[in-house]
N, C-alpha and C positions, 0 to 999 in steps of 0.2 A: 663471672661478672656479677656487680652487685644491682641491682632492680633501684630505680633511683624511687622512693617512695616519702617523700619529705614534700611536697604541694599537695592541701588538699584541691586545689583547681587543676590540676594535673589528670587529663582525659583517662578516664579506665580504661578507653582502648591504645594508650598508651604504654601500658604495661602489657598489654597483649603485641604488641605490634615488636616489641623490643623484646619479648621472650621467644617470639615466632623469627627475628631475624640473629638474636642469639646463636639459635642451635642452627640456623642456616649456616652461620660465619663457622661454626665448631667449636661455640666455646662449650664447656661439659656440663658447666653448675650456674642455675640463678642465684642469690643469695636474696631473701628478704630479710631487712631490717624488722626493731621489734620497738615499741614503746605503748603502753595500755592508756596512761593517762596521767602524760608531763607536765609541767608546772609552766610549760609556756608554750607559743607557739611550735607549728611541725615548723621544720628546716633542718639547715646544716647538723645542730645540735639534735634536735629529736625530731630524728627521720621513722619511717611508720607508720605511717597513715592507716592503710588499710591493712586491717589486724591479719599476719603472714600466714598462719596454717587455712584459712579460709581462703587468701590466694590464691595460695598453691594449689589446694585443689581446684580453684576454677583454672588455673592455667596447665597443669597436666593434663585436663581435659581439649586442649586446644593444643598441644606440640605433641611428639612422641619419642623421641630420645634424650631430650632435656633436663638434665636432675635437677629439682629445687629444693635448696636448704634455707634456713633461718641463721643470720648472723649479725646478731645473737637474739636468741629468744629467750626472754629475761624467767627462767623457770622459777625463781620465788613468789613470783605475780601471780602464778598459776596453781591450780588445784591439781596433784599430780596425776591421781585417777583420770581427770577427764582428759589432761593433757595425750598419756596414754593412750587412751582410748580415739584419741581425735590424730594422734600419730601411726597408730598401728590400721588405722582407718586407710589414713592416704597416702600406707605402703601398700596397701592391698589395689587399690584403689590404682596407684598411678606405676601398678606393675614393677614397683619395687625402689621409683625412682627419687624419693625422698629422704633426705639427710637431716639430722636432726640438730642444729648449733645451738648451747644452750651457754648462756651467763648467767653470771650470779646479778648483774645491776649495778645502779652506781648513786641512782639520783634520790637524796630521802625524800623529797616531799612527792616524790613519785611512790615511793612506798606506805609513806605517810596516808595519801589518796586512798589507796584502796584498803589499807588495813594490814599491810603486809610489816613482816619482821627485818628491816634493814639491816639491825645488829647480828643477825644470825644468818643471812642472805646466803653464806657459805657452806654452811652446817645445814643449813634447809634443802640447799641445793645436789649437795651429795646424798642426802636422804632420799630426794625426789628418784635421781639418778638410780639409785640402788634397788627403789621398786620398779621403776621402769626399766629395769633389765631382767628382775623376775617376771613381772608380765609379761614382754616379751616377749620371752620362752616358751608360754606357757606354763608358767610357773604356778605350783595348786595354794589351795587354801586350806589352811593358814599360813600367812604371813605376819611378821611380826618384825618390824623395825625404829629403831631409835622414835621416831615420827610418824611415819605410815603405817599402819596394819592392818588390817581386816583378816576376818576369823572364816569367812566364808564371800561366797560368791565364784561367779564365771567371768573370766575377761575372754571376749571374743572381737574383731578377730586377731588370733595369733599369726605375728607378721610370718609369711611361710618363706622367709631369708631374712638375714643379720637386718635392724635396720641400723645403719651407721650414726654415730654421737660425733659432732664436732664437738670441743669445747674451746672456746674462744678466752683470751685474756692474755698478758704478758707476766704476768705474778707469778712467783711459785706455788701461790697457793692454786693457779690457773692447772700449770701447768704439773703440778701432783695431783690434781682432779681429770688433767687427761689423761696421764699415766696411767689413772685406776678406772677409770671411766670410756675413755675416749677412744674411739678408732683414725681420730684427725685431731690436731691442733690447729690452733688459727692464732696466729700472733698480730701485732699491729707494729712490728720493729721500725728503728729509725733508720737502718741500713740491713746490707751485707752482712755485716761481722757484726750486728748485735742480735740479728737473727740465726746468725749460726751459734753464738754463746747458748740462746736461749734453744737452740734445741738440742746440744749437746749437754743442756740441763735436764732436757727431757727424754733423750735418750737412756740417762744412768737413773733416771726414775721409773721407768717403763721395763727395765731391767728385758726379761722376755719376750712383752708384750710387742707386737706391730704399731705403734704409732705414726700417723703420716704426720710429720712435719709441714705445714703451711702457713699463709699471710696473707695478708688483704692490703692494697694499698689504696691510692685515691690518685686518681690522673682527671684533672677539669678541663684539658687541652692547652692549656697556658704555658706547659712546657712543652717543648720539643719532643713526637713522636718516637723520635729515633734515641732520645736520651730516656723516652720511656723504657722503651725495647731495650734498650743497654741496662737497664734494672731490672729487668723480668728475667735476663739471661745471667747476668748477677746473683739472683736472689737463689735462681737453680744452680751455679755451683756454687752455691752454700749451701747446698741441701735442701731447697723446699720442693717437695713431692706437687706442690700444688699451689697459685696465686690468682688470688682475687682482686677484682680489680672495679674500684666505683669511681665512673666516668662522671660524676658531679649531676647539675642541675639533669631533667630528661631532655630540655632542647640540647641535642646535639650530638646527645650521648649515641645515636645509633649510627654517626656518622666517625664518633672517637673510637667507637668498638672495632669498624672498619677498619678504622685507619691505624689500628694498633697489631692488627692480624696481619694486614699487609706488612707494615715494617715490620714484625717478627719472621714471617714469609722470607723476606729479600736476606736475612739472614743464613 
């Protein structure tokens, strides 16, 4: 499920309340949204409020089998060292349980704002990408890449297991950055069958690779529970390993979550 995070008057302990009945219900993943500093109010459009890897650790600190990821965490906003380092932090941290969703961006005068490269937002992003899987590792110094390098230093701590990459976006360019990057896709399809296109494109991209095929959708309760659940069951035989799902505004949202597990339930 996705964290509804778009009201700044939206009670902090509301996103505690709804990550603590999450993992009661058994859904597996929170998803935080990302936006640094939009061109207009939070909402619908730029949800994010409260900046997600700082979340996350306050809320792995309060559940214990709940994985929380970022979707999407816009990685050219960010410096990738410290990103790193603030990742490989609250895999140690929350005993492994941290997924990493990263995009490239969309909005320029959000890039604009902070000084960031929108025209390269892709090429910076795979750069980021490619140190952050030598750190990772453990990987020594020097490193030397397109953009990133350093000739010395220590990254500590080293995650002690894989931490997992989502890469979110429906592009090819998306979806050849999860092929080389990614251990999950996260698509935003308009169906069944343009979600299966799209990951039988990434299939023949990923060639050896394990890629999970996945999707996020949006249920506000305006439609029919049970024609939700008939898309969720839908979207798995098309193959998605895995679906997300943002229940809209937070009033109510913990009452749609319910009511979504049960109809998949009676299934």
């Amino acid at each position: 499920m996705v964290l509804p995070d778009e009201s700044p008057a939206m009670p902090v302990r509301t996103l505690v309340d709804l990550a603590r009945t999450a993992e009661d219900l058994g859904y597996t993943t929170a998803w935080l949204p990302d936006h640094v500093l939009p061109p207009g109010q939070y909402g619908a459009t730029f949800g994010g409020v409260y900046e997600p890897l700082v979340t996350i650790g306050h809320l792995t600190a309060i559940t214990e089998r709940l994985r929380f990821g970022t979707s999407v965490l816009v990685v050219p906003l960010r410096d990738p060292f410290v990103l790193a380092k603030q990742v490989a932090t609250l895999h140690r941290l929350s005993g492994g349980r941290v997924v990493l969703g990263v995009g490239v961006g969309w909005n320029v005068p959000e890039f604009d704002a902070v000084g960031a490269d929108h025209a390269r937002r892709g090429a910076v992003t795979d750069d980021a990408l490619a140190l952050l899987r030598h750190l990772f590792v453990g990987g020594p110094a020097p490193y030397r890449g397109r953009r990133f390098s350093y000739e010395q230093g220590v990254f500590e701590p080293v995650p002690d297991g894989p931490v997992p990459i989502m890469v979110g976006g429906n592009s090819d360019a998306a979806l050849r950055r999860a092929a080389r990057y990614g251990d999950v896709w996260q698509g935003l399809p308009a169906s069944p069958a343009a979600f299966a296109e799209r990951a039988a494109v990434l299939a023949d991209l990923a060639g050896d690779r394990a890629v999970a095929p996945a999707l996020r959708v949006g249920w506000d309760g305006r439609t029919p529970v049970a024609q939700v659940a008939d898309a969720v069951v839908a979207y798995r035989e098309a193959g998605a390993a895995q679906l997300a799902v943002h229940f809209g505004e937070h009033e109510g949202t913990a009452e749609r979550m319910t009511a979504l597990v049960e109809a998949l339930a009676a299934r």
